[in-house]
C-alpha positions in Angstrom: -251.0 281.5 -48.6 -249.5 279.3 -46.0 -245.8 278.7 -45.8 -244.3 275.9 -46.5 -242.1 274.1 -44.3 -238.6 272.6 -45.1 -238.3 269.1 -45.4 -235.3 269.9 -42.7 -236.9 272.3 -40.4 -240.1 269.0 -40.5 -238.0 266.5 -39.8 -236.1 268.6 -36.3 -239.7 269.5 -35.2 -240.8 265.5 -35.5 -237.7 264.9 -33.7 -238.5 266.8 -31.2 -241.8 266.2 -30.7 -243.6 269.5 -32.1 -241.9 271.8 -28.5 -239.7 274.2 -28.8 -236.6 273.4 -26.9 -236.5 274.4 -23.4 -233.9 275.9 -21.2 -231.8 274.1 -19.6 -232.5 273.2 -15.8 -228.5 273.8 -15.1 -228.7 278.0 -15.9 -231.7 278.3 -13.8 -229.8 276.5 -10.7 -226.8 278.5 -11.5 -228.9 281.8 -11.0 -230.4 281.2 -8.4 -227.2 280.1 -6.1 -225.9 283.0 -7.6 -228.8 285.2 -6.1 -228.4 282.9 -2.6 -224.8 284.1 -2.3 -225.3 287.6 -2.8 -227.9 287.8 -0.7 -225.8 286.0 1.9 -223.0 288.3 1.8 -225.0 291.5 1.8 -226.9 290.3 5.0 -222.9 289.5 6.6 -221.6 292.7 5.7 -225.0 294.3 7.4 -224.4 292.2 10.9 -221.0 292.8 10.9 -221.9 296.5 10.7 -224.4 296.5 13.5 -222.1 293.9 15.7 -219.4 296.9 15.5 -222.0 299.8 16.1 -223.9 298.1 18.9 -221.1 295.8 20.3 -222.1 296.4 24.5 -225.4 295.3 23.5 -224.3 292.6 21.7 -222.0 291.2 24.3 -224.4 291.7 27.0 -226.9 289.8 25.0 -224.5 286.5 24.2 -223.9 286.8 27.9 -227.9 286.5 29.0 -228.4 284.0 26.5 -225.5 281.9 27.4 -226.8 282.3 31.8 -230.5 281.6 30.4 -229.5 278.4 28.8 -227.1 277.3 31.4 -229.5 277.8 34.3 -232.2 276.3 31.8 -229.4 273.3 31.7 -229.4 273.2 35.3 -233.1 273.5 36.0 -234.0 270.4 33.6 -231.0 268.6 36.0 -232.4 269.4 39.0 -235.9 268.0 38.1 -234.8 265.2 36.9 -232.5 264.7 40.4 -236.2 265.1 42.4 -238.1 262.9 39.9 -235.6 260.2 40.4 -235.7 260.9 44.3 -239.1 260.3 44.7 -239.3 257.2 42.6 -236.4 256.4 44.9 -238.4 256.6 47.3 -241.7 255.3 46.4 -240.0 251.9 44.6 -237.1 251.2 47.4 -238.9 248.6 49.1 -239.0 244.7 49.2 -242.7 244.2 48.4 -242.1 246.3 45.4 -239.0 244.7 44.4 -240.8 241.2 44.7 -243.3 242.8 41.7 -240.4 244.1 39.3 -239.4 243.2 36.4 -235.4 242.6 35.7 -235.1 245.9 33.7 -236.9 247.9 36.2 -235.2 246.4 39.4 -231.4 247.1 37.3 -233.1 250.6 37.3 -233.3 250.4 41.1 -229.7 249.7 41.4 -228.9 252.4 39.5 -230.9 254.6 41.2 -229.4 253.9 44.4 -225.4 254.4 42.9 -226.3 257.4 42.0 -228.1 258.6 45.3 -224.5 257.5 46.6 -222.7 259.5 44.1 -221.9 257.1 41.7 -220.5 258.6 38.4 -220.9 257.2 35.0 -223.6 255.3 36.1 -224.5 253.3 32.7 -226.8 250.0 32.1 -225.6 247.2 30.0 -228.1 244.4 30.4 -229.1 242.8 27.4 -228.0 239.7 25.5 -224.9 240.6 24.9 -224.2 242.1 28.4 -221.7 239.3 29.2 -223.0 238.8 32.8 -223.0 242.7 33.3 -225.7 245.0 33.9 -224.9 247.9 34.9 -221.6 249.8 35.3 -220.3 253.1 37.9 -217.6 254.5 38.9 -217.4 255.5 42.9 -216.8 259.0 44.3 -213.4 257.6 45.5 -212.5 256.6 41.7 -212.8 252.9 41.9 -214.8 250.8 39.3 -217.7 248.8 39.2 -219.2 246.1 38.0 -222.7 245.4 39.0 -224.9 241.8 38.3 -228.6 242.7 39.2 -230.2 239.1 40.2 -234.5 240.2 40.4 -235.0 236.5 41.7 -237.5 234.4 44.2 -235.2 231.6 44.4 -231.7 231.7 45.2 -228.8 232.3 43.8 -226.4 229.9 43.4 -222.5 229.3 42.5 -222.5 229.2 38.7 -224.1 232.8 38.7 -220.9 233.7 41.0 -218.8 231.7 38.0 -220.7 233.8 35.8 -219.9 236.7 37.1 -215.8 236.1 38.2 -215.8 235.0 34.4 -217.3 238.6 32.9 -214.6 240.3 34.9 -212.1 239.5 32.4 -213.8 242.1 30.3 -213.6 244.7 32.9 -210.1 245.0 34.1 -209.4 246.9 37.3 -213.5 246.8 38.0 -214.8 245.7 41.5 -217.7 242.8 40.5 -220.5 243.2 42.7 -223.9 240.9 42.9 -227.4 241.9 43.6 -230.3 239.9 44.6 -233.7 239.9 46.0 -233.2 236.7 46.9 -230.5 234.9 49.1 -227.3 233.2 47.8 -226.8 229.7 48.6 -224.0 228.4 51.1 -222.0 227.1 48.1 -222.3 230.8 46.2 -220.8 231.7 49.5 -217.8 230.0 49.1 -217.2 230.0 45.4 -217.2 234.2 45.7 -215.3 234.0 49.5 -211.7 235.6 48.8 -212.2 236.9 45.1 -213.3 240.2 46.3 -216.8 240.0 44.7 -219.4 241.9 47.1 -222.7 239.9 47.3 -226.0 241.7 48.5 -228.9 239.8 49.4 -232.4 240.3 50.4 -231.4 242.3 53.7 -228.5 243.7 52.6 -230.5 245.0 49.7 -233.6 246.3 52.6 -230.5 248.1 54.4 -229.3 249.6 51.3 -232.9 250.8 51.0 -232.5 252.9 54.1 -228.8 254.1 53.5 -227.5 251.6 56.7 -225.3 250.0 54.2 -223.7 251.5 51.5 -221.4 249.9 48.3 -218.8 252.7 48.5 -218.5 254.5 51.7 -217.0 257.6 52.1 -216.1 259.8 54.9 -218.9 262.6 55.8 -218.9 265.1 58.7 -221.8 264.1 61.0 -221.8 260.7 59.3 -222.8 257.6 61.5 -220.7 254.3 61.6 -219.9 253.2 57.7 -220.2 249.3 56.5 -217.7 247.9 54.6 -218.7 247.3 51.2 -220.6 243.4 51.0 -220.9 243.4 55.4 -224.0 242.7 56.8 -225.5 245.8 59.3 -225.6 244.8 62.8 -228.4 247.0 63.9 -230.1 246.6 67.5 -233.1 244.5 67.3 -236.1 245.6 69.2 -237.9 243.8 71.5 -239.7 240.5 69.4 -238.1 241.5 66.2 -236.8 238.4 64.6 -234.3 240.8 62.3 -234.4 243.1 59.2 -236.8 241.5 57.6 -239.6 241.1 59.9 -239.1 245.0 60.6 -239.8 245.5 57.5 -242.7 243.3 57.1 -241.5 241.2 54.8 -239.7 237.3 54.4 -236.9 236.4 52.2 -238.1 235.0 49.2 
């Protein structure tokens, strides 16, 4: 004979839909974090028992992992140092620079203050640069301010305004201008006594080859040094009508 249900114990198992409750999800978390942290502290109190028996080993085994990842630090520097190098060298020249793009030819520049030894070499150029592209700090300490130009016409005085006006921003900074063009006679004038350093097409071509340099600095051995934003004065050979024609190429 079946058993008959209570009208009470009918209506709870309505209400809860025919299931028997379950356990609550909160216990089973609470065991298992409660398993975690033994487990945690038993595996401590077994490395701290082998650090103290085997401590030589231990030491001399923080020491070769700290070498291996330092020289591992140093090899990944040096290969990038040789990759940048031979783009260097492969991209430093006027009939390349006439098929950049802006962003590549600022990666030029950068390239090149850090061949010199340029510190904190860092790119800004965007369009919220403020007439800044790239900034670097010199071996001697002195800060700089760099305006890459990747032009075939030339540049003129407001880019010198432009310039002299993101300075403001960059207290203490040297502002320097870079083209692969020419600057026109009134650029000339508008940067002559603010201290702005202008390169142009040939004094770009004789940074190429390390006659000119932006922040000189004494060497043993070293030839004659430019002064930053002078043009080179370099002998001429016979029928050469000047830097660029050595090169084989005209200012745009």
């Amino acid at each position: 004979m079946a058993r008959r249900r209570t009208p009470a114990k009918a209506v709870r198992r309505r209400a809860s839909g025919g299931r028997r409750p379950r356990r609550r999800q909160g216990d089973g978390d609470r065991f298992l974090w409660a398993v975690a942290a033994a487990a945690f502290f038993v595996a401590a109190v077994w490395l701290v028992d082998v650090v103290v028996a085997n401590w030589p080993l231990v030491i001399g085994g923080t020491i070769v992992l700290i070498a291996g990842l330092a020289g591992a630090l140093l090899l990944r520097h040096r290969v990038i140092e040789a990759r940048e190098r031979e783009w260097l060298e492969d991209n430093a020249r006027l009939e390349r620079v006439d098929r950049m793009t802006g962003d590549r030819f600022e990666a030029l520049v950068e390239a090149l203050l850090r061949r010199e030894g340029f510190r904190g070499v860092r790119r800004i150029g965007g369009s919220g640069d403020g007439g800044v592209d790239v900034v670097a700090t010199a071996p001697g300490g002195e800060h700089f301010v760099i305006q890459c130009k990747r032009w075939g016409t030339s540049v003129g005085s407001p880019q010198i305004r432009d310039l002299l006006g993101a300075l403001h921003a960059y207290p203490g900074h040297r502002g320097v201008l870079v083209t692969s063009s020419t600057f026109t006679a009134p650029a000339r004038e508008c940067a002559a006594g603010t201290g702005l350093t202008l390169i142009d097409r040939a004094l770009l071509a004789a940074w190429f080859t390390g006659s000119f340099t932006l922040a000189p600095r004494a060497r043993r051995g070293a030839g004659r040094r430019l002064l930053p934003g002078r043009r080179p004065s370099t002998p001429r050979p016979d029928g050469d009508t000047g830097l660029e024609g050595a090169l084989g190429d005209e200012p745009a």
